[in-house]
py3Dmol code that shows the C-alpha trace and the ligand (Angstrom):
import py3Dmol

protein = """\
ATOM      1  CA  UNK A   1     -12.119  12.138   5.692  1.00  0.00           C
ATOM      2  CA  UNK A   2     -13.940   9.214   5.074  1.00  0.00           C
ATOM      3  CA  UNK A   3     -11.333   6.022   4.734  1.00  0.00           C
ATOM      4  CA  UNK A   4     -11.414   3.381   2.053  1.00  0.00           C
ATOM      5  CA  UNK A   5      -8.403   1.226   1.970  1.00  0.00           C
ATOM      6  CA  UNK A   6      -7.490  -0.603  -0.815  1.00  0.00           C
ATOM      7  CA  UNK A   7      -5.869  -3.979  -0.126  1.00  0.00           C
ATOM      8  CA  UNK A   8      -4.822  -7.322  -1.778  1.00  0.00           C
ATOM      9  CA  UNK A   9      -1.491  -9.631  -2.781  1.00  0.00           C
ATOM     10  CA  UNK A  10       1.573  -8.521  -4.415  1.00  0.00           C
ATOM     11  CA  UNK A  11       0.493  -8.697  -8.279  1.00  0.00           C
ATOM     12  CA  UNK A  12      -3.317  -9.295  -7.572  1.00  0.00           C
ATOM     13  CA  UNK A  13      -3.987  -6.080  -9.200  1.00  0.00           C
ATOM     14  CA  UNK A  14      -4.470  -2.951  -6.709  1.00  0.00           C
ATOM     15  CA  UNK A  15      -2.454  -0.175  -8.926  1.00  0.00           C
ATOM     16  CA  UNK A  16      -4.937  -1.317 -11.702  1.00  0.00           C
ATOM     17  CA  UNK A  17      -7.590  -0.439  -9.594  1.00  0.00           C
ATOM     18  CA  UNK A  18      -6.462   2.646  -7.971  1.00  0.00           C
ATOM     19  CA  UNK A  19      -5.469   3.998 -11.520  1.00  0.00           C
ATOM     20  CA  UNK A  20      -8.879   3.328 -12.661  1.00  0.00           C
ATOM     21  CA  UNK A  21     -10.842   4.818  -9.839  1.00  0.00           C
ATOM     22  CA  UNK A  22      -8.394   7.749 -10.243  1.00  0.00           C
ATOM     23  CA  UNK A  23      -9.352   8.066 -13.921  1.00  0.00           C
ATOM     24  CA  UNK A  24     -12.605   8.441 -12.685  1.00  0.00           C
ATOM     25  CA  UNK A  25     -12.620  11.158 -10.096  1.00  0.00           C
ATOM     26  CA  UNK A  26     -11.200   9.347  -6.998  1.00  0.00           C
ATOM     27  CA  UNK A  27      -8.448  10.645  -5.138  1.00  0.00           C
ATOM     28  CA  UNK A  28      -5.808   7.939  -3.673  1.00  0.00           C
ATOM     29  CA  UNK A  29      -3.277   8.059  -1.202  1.00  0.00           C
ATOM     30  CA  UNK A  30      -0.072   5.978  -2.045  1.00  0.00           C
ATOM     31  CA  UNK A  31       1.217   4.411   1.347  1.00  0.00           C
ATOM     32  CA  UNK A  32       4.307   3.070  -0.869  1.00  0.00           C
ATOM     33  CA  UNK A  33       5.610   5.811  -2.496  1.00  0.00           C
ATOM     34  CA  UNK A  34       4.484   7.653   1.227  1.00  0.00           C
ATOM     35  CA  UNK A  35       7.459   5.356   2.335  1.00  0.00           C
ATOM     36  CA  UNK A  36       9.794   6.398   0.005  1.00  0.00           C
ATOM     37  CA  UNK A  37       9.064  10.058   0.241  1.00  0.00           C
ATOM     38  CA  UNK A  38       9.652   9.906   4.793  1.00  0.00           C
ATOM     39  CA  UNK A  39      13.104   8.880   3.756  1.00  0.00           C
ATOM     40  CA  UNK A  40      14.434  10.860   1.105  1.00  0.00           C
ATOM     41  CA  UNK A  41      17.734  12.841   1.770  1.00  0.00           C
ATOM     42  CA  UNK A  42      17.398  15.447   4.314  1.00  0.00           C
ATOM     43  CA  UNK A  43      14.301  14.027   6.127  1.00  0.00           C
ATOM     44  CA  UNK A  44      13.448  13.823   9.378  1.00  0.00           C
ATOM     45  CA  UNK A  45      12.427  10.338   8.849  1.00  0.00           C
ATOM     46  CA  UNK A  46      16.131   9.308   7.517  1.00  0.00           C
ATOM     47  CA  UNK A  47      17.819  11.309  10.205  1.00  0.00           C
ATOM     48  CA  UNK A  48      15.921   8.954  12.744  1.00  0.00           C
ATOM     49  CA  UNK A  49      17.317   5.873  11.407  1.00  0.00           C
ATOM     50  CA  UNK A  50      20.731   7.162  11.057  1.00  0.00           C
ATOM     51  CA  UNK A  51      20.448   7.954  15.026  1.00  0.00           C
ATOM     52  CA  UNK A  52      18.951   4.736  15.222  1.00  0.00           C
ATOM     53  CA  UNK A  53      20.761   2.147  12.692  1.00  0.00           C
ATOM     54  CA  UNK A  54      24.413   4.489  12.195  1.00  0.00           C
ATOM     55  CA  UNK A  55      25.800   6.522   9.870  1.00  0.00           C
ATOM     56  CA  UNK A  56      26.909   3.239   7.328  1.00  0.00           C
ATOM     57  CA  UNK A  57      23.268   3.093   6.664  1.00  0.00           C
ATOM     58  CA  UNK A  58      23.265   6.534   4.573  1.00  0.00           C
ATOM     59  CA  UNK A  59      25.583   6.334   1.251  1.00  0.00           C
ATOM     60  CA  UNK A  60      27.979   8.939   0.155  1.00  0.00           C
ATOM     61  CA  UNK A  61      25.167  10.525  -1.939  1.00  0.00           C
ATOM     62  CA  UNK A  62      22.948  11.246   1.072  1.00  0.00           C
ATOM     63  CA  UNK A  63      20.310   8.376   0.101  1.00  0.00           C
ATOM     64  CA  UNK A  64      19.135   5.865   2.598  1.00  0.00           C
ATOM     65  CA  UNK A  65      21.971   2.649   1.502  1.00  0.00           C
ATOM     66  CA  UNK A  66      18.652  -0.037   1.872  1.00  0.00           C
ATOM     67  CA  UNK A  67      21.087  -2.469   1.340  1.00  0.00           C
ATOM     68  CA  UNK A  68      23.201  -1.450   4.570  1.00  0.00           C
ATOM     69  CA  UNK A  69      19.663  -1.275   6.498  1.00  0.00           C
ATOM     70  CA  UNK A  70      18.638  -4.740   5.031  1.00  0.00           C
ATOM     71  CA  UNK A  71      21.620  -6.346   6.684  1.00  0.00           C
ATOM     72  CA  UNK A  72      21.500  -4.584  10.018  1.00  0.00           C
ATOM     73  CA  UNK A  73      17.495  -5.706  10.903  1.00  0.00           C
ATOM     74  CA  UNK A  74      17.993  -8.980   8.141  1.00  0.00           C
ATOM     75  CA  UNK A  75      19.402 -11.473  10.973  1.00  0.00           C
ATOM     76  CA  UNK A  76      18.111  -9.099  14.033  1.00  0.00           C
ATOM     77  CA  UNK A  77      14.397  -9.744  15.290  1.00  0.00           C
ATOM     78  CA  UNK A  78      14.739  -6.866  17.467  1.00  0.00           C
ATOM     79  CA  UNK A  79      15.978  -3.838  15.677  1.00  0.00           C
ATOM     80  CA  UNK A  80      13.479  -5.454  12.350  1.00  0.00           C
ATOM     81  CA  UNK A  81      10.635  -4.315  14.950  1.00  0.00           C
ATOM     82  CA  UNK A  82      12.156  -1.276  15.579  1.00  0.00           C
ATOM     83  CA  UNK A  83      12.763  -0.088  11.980  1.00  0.00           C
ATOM     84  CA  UNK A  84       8.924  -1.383  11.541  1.00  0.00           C
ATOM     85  CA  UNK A  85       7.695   0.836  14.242  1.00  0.00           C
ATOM     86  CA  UNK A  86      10.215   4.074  13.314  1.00  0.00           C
ATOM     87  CA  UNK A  87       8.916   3.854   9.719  1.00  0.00           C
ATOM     88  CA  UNK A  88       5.365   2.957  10.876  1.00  0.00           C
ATOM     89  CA  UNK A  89       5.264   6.422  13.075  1.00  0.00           C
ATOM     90  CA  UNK A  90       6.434   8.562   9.872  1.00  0.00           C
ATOM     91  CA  UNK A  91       5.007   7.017   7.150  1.00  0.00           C
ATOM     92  CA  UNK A  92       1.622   7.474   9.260  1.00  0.00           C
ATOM     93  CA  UNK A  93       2.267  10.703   9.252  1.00  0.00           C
ATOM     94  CA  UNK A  94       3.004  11.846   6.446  1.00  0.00           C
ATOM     95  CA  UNK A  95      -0.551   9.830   5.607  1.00  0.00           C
ATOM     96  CA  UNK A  96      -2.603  11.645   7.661  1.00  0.00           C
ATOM     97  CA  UNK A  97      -0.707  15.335   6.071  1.00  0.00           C
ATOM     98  CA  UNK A  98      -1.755  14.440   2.671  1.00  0.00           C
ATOM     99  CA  UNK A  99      -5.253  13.371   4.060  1.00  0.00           C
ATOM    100  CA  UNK A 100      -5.739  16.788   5.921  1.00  0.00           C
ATOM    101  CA  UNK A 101      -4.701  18.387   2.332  1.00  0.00           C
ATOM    102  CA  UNK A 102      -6.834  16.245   0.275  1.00  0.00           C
ATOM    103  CA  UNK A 103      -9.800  17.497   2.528  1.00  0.00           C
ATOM    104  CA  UNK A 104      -8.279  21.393   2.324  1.00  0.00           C
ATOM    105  CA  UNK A 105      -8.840  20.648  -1.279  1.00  0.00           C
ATOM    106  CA  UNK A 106     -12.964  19.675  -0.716  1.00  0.00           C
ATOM    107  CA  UNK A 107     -12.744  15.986  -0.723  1.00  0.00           C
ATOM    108  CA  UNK A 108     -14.347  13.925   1.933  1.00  0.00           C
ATOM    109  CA  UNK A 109     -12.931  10.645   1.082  1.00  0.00           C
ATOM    110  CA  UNK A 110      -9.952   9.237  -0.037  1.00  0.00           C
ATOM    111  CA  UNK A 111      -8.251   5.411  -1.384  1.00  0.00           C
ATOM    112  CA  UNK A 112      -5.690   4.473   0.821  1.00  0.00           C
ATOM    113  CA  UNK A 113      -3.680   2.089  -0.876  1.00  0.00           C
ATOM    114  CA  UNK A 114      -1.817   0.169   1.324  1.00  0.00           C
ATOM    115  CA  UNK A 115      -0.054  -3.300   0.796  1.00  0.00           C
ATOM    116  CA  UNK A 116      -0.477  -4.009   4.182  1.00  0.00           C
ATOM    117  CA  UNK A 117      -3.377  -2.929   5.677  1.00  0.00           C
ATOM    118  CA  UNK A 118      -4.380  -5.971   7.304  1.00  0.00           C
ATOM    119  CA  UNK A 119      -0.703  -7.171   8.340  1.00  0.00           C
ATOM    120  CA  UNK A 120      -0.435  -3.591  10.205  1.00  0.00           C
ATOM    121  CA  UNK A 121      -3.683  -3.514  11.555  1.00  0.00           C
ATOM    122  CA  UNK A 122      -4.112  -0.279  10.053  1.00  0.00           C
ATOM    123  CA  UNK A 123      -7.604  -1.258   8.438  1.00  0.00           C
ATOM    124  CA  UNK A 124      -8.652  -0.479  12.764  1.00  0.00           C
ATOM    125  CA  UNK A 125      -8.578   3.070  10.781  1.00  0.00           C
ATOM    126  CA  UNK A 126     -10.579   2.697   8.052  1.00  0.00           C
ATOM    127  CA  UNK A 127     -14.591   3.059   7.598  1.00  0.00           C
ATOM    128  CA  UNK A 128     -14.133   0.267   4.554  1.00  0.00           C
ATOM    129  CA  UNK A 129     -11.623  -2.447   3.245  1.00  0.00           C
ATOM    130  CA  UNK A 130     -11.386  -2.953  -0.185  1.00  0.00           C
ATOM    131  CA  UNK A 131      -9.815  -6.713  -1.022  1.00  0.00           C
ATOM    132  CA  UNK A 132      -8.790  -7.405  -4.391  1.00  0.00           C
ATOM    133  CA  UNK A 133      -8.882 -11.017  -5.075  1.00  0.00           C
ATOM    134  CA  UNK A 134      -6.962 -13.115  -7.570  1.00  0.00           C
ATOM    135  CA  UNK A 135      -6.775 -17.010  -7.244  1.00  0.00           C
ATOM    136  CA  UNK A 136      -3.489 -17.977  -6.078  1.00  0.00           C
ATOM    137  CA  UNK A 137      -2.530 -19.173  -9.751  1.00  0.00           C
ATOM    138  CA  UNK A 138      -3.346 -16.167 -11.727  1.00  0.00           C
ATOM    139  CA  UNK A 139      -1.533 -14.667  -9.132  1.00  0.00           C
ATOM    140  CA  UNK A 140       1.504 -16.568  -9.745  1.00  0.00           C
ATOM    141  CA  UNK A 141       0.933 -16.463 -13.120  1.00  0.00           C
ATOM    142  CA  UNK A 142       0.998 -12.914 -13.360  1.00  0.00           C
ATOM    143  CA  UNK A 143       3.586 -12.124 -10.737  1.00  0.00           C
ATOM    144  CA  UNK A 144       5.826 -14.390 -13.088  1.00  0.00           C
ATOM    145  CA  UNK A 145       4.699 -12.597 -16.412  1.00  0.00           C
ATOM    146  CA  UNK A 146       5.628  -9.050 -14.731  1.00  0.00           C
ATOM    147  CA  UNK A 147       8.110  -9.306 -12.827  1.00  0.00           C
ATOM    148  CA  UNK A 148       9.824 -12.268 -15.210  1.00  0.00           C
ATOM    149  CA  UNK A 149      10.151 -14.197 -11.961  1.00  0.00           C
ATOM    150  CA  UNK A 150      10.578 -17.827 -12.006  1.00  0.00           C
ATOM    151  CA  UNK A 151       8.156 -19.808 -10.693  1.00  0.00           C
ATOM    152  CA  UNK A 152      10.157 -20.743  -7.490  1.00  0.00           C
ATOM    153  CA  UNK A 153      10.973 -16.907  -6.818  1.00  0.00           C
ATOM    154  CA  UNK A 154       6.976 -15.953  -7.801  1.00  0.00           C
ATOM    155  CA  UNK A 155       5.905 -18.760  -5.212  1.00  0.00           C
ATOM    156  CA  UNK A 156       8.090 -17.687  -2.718  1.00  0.00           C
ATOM    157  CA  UNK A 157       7.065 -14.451  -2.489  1.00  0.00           C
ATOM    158  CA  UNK A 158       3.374 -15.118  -2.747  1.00  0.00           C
ATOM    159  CA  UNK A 159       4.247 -17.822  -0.023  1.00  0.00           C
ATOM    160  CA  UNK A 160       5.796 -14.993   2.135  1.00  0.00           C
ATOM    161  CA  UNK A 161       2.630 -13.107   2.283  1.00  0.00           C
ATOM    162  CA  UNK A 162      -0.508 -13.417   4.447  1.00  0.00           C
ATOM    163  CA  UNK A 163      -3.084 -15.452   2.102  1.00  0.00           C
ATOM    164  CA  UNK A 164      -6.493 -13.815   0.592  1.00  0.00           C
ATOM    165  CA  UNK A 165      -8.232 -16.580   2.927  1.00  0.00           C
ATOM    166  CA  UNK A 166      -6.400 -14.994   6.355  1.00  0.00           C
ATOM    167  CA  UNK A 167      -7.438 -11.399   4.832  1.00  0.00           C
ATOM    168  CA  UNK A 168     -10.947 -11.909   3.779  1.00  0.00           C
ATOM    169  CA  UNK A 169     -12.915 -11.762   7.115  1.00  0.00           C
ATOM    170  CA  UNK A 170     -11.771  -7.911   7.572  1.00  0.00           C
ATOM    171  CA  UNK A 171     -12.640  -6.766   4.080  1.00  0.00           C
ATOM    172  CA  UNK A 172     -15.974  -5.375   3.261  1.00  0.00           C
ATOM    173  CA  UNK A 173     -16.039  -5.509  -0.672  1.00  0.00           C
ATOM    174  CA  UNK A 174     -13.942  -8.097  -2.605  1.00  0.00           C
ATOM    175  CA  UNK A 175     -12.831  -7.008  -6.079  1.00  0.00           C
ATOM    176  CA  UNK A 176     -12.833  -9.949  -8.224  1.00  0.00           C
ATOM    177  CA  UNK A 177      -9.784  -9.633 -10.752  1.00  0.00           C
ATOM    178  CA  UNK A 178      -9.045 -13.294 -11.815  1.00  0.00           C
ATOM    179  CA  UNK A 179     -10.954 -12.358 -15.290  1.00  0.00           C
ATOM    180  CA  UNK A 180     -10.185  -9.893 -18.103  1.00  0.00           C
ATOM    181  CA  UNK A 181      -9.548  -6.596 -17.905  1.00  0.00           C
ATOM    182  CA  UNK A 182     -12.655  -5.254 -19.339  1.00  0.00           C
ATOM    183  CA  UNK A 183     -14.328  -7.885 -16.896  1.00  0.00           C
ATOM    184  CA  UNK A 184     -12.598  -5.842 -14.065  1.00  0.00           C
ATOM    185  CA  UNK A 185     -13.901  -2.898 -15.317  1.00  0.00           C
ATOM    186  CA  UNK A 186     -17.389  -3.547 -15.574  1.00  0.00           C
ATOM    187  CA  UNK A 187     -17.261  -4.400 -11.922  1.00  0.00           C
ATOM    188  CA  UNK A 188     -15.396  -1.384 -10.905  1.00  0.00           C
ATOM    189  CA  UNK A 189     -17.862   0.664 -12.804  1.00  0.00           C
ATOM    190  CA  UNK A 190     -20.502  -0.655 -10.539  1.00  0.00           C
ATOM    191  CA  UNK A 191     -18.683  -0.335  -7.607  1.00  0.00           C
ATOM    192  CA  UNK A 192     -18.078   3.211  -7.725  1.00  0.00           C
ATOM    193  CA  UNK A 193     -20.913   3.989  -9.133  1.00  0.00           C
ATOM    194  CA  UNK A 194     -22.155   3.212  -5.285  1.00  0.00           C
ATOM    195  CA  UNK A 195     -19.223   5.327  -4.235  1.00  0.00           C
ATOM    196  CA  UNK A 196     -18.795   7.974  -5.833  1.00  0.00           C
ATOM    197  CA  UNK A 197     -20.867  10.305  -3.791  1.00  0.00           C
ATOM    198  CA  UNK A 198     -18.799   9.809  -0.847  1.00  0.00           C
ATOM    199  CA  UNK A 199     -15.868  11.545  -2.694  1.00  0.00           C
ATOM    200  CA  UNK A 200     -17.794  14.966  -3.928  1.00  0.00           C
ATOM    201  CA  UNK A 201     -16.161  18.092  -3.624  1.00  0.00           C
ATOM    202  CA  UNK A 202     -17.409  19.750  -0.770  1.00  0.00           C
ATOM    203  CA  UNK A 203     -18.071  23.465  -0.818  1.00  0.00           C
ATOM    204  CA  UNK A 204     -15.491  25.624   0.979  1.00  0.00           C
TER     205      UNK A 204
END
"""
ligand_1 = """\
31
LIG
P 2.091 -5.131 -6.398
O 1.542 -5.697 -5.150
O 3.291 -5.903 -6.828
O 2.304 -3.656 -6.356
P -0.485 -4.872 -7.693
O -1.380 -5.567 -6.735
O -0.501 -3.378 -7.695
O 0.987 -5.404 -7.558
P -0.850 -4.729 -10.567
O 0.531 -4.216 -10.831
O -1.997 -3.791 -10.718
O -0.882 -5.438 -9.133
O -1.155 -6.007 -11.460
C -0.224 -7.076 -11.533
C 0.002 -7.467 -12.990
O -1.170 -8.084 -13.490
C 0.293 -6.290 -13.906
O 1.202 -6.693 -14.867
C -1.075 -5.987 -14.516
O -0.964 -5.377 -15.768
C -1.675 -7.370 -14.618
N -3.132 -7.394 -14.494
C -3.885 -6.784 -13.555
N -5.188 -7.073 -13.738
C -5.257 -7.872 -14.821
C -6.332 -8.531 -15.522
N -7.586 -8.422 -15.123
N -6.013 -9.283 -16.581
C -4.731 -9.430 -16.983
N -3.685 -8.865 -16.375
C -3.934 -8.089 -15.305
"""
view = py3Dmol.view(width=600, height=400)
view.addModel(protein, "pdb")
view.setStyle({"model": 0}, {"cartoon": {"style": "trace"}})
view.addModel(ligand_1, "xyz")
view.setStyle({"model": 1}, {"stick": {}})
view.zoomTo()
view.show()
């Protein structure tokens, strides 16, 4: 399977991207909704951080209580690593299970979308990094509009985050998204235009 990961900032504009390329004939692996799905009742993955965390970190209802979780690993350095690295194991995976199907199916390449491909060092995996790119105040700007943050809570959170500056020298193609969405467009248009052969169906 050949690897493209899809990167960028909270808000800079990735699922706008990855819906687009999967409106036109991509396919797109979702590494967040991947780590919801490891730790859904009755999982392997949620039985390992019972065994790990306790049984207070599972509500009545049989869903992982992420509150509970938060404030184990929240003031503990330690056990926050080894959540990271539990999760990390699964959620890899359960990546690589939909990759093998995804190839079962004919493709030969794939979107990864991960949030933190660069902060996991997971982009080591990857034939190309895509980075999308919005300057830090349209980021803010629409992190604030979306989410109806304030600005305080939208700058803390962008704060909290490794910068586009720290993430551009392992990125092979920026996507520029600080203009309009049709201006996105065009430029996605041409980028997969370039790509699109890489995701043909391959003959059985
Ligand atoms: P997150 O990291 O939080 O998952 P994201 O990187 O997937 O976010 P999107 O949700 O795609 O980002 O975009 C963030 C917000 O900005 C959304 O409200 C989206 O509609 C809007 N947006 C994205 N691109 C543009 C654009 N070119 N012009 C105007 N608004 C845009």
């Amino acid at each position: 399977m050949y690897k493209i990961g899809l990167t960028g900032g909270i808000a800079s504009g990735k699922s706008t991207v990855v819906n687009w390329l999967l409106r036109h004939g991509a396919v797109a692996i979702d590494a967040d909704l991947v780590a919801r799905e490891v730790v859904e009742p009755g999982t392997p993955g949620l039985a390992a951080l019972r065994d790990a965390f306790g049984d207070d970190i599972v509500a009545t209802d049989g869903m992982l209580d992420r509150a509970a979780l938060g404030a184990i690993v929240f003031t503990d350095e330690a056990k926050r690593k080894q959540l990271n690295a539990l999760l990390h194991g699964f959620i890899k995976e359960a990546i690589d299970a939909k990759a093998k199907q995804l190839e079962a199916q004919g493709y030969a390449a794939a979107i990864y979308d991960i949030p933190l491909l660069i902060e996991t060092e997971w982009y080591k995996d990857m034939d190309e990094v895509w980075l999308v790119y919005v300057s830090p105040e349209t980021q803010l700007h629409r992190l604030m509009e979306r989410n109806g943050y304030s600005e305080e809570e939208a700058s803390h959170r962008i704060a909290s985050q490794m910068s586009f500056d720290e993430k551009r020298p392992y990125s092979d193609q920026i996507i520029d998204n600080n203009g309009t969405p049709e201006e996105l467009e065009q430029k996605l248009r041409i980028l997969w235009n370039g790509k699109k052969h890489l995701f043909a169906l391959q003959a059985r």
